[in-house]
BAFI-3210 file (N, C-alpha, C; in Angstrom, 3 decimals, decimal comma, padded with zeros to 6 digits):
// residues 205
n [1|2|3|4|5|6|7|8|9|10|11|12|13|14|15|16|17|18|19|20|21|22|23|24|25|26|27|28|29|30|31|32|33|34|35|36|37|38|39|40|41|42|43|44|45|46|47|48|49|50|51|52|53|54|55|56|57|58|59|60|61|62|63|64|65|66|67|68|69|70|71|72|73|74|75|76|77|78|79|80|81|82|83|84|85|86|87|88|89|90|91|92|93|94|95|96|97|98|99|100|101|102|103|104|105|106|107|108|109|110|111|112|113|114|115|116|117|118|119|120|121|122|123|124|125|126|127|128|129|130|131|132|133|134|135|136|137|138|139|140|141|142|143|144|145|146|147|148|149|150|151|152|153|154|155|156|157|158|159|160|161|162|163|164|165|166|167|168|169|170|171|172|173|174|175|176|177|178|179|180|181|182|183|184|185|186|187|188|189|190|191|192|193|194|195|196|197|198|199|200|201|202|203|204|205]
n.u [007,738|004,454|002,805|-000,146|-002,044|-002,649|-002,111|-003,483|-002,542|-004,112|-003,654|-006,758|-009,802|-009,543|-007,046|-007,712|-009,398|-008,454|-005,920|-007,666|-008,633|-005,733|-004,088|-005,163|-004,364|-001,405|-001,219|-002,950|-003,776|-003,840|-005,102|-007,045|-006,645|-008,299|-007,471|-008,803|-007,837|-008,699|-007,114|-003,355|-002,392|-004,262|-003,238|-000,751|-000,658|-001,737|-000,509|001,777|000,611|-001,543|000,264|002,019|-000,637|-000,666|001,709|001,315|-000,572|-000,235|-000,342|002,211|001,787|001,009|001,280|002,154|001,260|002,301|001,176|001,677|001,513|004,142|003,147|004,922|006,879|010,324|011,757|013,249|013,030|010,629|010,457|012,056|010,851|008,230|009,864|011,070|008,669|007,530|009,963|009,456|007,300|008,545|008,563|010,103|011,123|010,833|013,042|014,751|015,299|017,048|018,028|017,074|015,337|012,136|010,650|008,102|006,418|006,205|007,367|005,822|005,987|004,165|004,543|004,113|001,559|-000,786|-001,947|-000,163|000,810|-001,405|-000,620|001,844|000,301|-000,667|-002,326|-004,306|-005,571|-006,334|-008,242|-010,339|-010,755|-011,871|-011,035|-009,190|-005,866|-003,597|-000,772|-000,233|001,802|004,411|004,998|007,368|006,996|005,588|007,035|008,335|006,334|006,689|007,876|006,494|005,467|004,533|002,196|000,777|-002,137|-003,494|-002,219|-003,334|-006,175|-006,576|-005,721|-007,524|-009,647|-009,340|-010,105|-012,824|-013,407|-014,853|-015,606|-016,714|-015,103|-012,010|-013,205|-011,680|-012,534|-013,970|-012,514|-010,417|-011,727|-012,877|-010,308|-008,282|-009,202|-008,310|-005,809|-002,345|000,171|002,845|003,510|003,805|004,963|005,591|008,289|007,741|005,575|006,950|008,923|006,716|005,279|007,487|007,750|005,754|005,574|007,536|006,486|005,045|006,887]
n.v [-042,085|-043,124|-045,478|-045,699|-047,145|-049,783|-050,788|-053,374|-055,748|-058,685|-061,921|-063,059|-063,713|-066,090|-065,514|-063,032|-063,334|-064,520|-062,970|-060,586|-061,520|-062,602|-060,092|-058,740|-059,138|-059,601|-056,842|-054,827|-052,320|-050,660|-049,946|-051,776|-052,068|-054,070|-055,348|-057,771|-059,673|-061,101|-063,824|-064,387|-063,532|-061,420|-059,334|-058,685|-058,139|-055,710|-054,372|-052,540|-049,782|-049,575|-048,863|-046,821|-044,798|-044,920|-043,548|-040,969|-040,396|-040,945|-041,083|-040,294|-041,643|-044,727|-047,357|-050,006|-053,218|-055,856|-059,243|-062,221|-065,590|-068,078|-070,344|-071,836|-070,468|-068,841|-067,738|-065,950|-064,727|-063,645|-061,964|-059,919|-059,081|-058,066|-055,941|-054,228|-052,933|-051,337|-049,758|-048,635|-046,859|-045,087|-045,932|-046,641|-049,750|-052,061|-053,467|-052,185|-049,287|-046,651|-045,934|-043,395|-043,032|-044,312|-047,197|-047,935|-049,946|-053,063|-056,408|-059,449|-062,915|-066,067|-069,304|-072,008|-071,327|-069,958|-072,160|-073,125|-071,690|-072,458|-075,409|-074,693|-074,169|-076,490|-076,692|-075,042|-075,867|-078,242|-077,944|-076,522|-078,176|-080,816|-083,790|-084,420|-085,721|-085,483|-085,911|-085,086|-083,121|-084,273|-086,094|-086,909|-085,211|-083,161|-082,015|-079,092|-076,991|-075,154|-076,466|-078,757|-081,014|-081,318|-079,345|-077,057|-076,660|-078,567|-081,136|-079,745|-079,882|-082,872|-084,186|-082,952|-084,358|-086,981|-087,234|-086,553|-084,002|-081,552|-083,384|-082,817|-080,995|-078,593|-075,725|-072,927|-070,318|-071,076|-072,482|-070,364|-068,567|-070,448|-071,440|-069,378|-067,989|-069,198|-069,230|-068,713|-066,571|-066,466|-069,038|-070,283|-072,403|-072,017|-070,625|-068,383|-066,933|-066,300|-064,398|-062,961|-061,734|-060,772|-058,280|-057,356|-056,236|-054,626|-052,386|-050,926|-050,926]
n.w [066,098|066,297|065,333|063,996|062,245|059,953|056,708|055,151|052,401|051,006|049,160|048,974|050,307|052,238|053,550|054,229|056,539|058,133|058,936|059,643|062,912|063,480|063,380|065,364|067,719|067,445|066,945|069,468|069,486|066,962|064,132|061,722|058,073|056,068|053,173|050,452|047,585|044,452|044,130|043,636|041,274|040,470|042,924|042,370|040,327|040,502|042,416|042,157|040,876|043,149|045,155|044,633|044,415|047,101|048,175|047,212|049,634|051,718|055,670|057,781|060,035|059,108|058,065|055,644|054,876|052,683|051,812|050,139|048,853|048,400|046,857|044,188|043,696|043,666|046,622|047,076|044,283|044,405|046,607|046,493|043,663|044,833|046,428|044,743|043,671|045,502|045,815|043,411|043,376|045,394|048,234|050,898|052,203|054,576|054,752|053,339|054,019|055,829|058,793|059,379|058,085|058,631|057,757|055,014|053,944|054,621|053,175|052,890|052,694|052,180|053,779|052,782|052,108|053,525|054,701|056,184|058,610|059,861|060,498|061,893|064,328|065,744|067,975|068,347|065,891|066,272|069,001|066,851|065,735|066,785|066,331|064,636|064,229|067,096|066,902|064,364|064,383|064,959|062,648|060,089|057,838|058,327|060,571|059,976|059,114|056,992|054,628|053,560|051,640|048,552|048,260|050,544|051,364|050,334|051,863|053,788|053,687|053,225|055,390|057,363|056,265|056,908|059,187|058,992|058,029|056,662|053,929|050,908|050,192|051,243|052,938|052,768|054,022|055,690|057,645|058,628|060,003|061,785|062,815|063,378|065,974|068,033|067,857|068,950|068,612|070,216|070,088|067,551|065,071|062,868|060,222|058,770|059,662|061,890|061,402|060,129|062,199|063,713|062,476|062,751|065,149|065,864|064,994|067,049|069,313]
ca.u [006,328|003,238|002,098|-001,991|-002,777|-001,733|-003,111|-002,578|-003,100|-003,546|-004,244|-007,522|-010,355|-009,178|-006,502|-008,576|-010,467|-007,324|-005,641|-008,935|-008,028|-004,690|-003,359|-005,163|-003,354|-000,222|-000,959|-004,032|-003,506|-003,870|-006,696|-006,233|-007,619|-007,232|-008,058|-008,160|-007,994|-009,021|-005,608|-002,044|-002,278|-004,560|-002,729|000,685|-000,697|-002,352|000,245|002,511|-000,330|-001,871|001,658|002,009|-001,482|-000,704|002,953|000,802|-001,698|-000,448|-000,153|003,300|001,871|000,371|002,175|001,515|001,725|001,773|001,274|001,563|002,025|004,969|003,447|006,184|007,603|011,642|010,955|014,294|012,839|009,325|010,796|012,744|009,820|007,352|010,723|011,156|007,395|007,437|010,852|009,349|006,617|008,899|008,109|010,749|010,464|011,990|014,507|015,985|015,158|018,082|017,998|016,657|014,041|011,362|009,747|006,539|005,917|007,120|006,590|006,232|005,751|003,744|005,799|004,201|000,439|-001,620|-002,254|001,273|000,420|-002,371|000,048|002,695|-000,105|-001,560|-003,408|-005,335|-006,576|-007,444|-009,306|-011,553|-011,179|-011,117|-010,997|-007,832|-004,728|-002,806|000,497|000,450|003,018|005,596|005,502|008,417|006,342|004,627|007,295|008,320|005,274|006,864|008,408|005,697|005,506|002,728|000,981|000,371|-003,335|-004,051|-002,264|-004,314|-007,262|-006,207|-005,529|-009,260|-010,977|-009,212|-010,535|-014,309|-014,106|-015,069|-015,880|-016,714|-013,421|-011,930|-013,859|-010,786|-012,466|-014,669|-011,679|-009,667|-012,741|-012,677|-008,710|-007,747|-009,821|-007,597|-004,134|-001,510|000,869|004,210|003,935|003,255|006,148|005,665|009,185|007,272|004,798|007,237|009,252|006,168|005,503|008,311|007,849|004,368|006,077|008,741|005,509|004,660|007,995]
ca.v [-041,740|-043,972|-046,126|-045,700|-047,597|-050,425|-051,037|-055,201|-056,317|-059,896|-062,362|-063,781|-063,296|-066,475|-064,918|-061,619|-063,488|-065,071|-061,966|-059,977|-062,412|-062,827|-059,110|-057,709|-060,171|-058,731|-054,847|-055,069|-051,189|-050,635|-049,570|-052,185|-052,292|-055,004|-055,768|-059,061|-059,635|-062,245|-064,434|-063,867|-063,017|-060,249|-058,941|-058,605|-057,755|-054,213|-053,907|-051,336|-048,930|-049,077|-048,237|-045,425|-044,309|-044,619|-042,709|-039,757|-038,791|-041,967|-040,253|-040,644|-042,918|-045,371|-048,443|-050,697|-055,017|-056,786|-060,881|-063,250|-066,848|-068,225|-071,255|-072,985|-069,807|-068,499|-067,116|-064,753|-063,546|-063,107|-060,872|-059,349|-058,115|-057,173|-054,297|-053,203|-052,841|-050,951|-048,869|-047,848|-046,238|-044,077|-045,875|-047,360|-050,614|-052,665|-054,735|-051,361|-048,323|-046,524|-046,412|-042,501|-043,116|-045,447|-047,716|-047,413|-051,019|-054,466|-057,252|-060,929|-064,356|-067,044|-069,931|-071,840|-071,171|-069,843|-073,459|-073,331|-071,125|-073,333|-076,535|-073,927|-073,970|-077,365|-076,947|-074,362|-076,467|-079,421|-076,506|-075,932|-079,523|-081,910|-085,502|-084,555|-086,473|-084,642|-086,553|-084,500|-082,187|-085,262|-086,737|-086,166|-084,851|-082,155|-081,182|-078,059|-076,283|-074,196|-077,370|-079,703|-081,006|-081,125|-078,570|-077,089|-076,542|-080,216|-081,802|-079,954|-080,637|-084,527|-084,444|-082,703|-084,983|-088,157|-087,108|-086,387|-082,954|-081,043|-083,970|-082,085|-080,128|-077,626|-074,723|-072,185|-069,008|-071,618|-073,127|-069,534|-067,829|-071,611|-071,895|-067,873|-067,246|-070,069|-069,338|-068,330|-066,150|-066,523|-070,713|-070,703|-073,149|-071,725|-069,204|-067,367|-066,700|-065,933|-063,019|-061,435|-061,179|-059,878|-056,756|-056,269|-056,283|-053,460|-051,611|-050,797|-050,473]
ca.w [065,883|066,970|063,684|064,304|060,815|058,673|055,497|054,499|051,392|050,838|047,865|048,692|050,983|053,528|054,032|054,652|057,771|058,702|059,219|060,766|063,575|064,532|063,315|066,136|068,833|067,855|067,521|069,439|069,782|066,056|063,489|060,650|056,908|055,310|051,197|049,991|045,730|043,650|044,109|043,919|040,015|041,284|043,845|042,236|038,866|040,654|043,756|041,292|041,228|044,540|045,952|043,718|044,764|048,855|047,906|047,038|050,477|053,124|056,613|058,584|061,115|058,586|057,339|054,575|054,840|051,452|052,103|049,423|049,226|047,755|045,675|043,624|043,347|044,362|047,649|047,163|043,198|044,613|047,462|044,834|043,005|045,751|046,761|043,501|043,255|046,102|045,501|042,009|044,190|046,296|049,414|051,725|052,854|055,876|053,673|052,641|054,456|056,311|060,440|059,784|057,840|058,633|056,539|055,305|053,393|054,856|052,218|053,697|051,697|053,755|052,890|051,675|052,055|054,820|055,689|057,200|059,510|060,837|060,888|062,599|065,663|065,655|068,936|067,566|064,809|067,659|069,301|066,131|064,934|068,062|065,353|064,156|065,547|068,030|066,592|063,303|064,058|065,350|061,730|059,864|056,566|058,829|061,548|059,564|058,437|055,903|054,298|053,037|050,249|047,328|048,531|052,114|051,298|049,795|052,894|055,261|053,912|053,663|056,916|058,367|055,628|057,234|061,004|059,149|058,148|054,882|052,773|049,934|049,887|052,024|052,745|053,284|054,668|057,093|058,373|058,984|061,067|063,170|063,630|064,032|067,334|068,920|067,647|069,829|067,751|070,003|069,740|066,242|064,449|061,053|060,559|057,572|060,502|063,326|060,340|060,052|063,139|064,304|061,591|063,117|066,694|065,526|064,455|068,496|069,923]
c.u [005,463|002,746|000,490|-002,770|-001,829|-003,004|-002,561|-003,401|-002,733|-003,963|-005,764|-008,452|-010,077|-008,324|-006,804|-009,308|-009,355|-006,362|-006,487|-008,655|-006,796|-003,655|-003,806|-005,196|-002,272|-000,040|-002,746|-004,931|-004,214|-004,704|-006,093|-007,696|-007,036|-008,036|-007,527|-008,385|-008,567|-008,072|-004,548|-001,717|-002,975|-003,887|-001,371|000,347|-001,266|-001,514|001,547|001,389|-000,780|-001,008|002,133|000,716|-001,085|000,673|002,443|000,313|-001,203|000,109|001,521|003,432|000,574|001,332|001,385|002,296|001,348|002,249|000,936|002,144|003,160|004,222|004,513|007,438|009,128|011,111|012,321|013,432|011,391|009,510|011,058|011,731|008,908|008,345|010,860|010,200|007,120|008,611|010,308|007,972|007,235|008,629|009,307|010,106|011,299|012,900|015,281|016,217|016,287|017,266|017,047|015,622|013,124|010,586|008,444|005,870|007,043|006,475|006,713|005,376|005,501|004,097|005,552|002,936|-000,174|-001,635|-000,749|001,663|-000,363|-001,426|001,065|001,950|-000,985|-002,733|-004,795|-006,402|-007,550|-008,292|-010,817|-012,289|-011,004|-010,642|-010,159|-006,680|-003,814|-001,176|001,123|001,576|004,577|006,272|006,620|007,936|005,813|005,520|007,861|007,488|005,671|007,457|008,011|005,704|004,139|001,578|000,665|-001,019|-004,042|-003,634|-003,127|-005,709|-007,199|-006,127|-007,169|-010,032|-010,539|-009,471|-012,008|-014,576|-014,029|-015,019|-015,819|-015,442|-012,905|-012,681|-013,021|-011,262|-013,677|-013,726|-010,906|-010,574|-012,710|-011,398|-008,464|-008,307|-008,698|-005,831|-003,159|-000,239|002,452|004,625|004,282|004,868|006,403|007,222|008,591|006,434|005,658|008,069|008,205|005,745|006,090|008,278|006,935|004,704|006,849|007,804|005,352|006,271|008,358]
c.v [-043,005|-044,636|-046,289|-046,760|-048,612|-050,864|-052,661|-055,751|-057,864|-059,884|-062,836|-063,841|-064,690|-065,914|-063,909|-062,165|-064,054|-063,903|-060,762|-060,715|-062,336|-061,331|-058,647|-058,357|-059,806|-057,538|-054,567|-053,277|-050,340|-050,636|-050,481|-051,858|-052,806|-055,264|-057,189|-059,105|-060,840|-063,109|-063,588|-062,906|-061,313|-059,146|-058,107|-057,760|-055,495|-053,551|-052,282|-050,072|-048,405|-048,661|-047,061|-044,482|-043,855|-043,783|-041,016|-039,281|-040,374|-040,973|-041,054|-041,703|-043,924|-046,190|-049,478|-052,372|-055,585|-058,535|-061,444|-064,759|-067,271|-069,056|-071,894|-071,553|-069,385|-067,287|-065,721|-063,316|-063,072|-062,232|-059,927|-058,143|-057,391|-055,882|-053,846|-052,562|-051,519|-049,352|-047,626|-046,845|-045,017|-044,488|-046,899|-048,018|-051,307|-053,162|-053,345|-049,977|-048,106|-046,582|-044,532|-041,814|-044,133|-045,954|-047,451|-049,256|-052,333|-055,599|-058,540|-062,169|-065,400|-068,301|-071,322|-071,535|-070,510|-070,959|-073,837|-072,822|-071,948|-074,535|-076,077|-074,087|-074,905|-077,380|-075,962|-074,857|-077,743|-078,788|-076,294|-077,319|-080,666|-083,435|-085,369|-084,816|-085,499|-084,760|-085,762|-084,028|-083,424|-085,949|-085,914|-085,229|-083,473|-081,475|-079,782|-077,668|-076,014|-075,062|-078,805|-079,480|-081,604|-080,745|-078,216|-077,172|-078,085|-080,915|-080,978|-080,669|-082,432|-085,254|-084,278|-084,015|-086,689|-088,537|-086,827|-085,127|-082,672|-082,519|-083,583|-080,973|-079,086|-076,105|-073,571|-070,994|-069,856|-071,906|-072,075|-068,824|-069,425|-071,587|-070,390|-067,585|-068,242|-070,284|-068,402|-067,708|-066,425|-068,278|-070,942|-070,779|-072,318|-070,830|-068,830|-066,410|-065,944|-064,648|-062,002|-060,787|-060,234|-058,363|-056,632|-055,938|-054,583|-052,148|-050,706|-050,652|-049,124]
c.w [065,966|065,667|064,438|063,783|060,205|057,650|055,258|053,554|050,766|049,344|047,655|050,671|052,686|054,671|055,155|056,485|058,654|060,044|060,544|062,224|064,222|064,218|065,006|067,537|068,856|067,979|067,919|069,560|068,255|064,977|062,134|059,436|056,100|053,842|050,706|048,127|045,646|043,292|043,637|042,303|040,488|042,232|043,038|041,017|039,372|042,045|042,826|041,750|042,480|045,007|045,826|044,292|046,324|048,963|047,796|048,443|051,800|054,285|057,341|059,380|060,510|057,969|056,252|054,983|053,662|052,389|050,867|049,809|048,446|046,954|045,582|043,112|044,239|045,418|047,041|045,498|043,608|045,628|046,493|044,068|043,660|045,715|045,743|043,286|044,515|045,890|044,422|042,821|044,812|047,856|049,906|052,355|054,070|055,513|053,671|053,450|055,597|058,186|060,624|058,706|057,502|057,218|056,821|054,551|054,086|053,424|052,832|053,066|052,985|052,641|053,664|051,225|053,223|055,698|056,173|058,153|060,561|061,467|062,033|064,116|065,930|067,235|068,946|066,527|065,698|068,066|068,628|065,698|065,712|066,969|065,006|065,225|066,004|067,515|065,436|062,975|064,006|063,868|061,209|058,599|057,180|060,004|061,131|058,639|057,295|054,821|053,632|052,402|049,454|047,875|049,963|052,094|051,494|051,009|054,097|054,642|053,820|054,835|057,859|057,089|055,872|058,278|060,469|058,817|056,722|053,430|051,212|049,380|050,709|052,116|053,642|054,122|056,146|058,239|058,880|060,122|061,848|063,895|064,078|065,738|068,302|068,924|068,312|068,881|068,271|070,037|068,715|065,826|063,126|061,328|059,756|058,497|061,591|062,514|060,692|061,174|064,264|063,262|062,203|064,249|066,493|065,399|066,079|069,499|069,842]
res [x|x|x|x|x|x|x|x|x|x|x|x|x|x|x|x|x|x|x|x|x|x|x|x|x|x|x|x|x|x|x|x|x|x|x|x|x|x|x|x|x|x|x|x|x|x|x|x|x|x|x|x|x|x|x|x|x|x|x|x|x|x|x|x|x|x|x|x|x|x|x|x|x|x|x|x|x|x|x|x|x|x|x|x|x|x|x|x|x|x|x|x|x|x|x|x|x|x|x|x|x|x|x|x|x|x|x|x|x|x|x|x|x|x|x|x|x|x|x|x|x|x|x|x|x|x|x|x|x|x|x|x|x|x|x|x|x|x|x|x|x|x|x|x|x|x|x|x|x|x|x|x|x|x|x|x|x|x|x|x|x|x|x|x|x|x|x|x|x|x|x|x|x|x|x|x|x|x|x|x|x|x|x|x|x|x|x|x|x|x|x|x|x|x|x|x|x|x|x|x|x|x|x|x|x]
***
């Protein structure tokens, strides 16, 4: 059956513009609606419910995408809890669901921020941000996106505010509407990025 609809619920409205963006590059076919919260506390603290709610009236060819960020958190117990969160719902998800009946919820941890996504497609960010060094990715601190340390957020912006940009501090939902229009989804280094991808791919097959 034809998935028409996905519902994706992030943590936080960068995300939200992030997403607007490069979802509809991979299912460009696809009617999305996406909800962003008030961070990850948000998100997680009301994802029980809403799941429970879309368990009641969601249509057959409608899927659900939860995205959170990992943080400092265990990527395996924060999976962990999204499927349970989901299970206790009644809704099969891709982790578990048998071969003859589809899922209806994928859950996927961006690992370790959004801004690992961006580093995942550095010519995209040259693109939005020509002053930044082309070399980034080569260092050894930055050649696996998903893998930096103290903070993916804090080193990007360290990085645009050492080429001239955002002085004043990163301005996350400026920088996701600049880098998304230019990001190439099957380059992109990130693997947290190239996972979910491949679930939104499976979506259209």
């Amino acid at each position: 059956m034809k998935v028409e609809h996905v519902e994706v619920l992030v943590e936080e409205p960068s995300m939200e513009a992030a997403i607007n963006v490069l979802f509809p590059k991979i299912l460009p076919a696809v009617e999305l609606s996406i909800h962003a919260h008030q961070g990850k506390v948000d998100l997680l603290g009301k994802l029980p419910a809403k799941l429970k709610a879309y368990s009641s009236w969601i249509p057959e060819t409608w899927r659900i995408v939860v995205i959170v960020d990992r943080d400092d958190e265990d990527c395996d117990a924060l999976k962990q809890r999204l499927e349970a969160h989901a299970a206790a719902a009644g809704l099969p998800t891709r982790s578990t669901s048998s071969t003859n009946i589809p899922w209806v919820v994928v859950n996927r941890i961006a690992i370790e921020e959004l801004e690992a996504w961006y580093f995942g497609d550095w010519e995209a960010v040259r693109a939005a941000f020509p002053k930044v060094a082309a070399s980034i990715p080569a260092k050894a601190s930055f050649r696996d996106p998903d893998s930096i340390r103290g903070g993916t957020w804090e080193a990007f912006e360290r990085v645009l505010q050492q080429a001239g940009y955002f002085p004043g501090g990163l301005a996350k939902i400026a920088v996701a509407r600049a880098v998304t229009p230019h990001m190439v989804p099957a380059r992109n280094r990130s693997r947290s990025f190239q996972v979910l991808q491949l679930a939104l791919q499976e979506l259209v097959r």
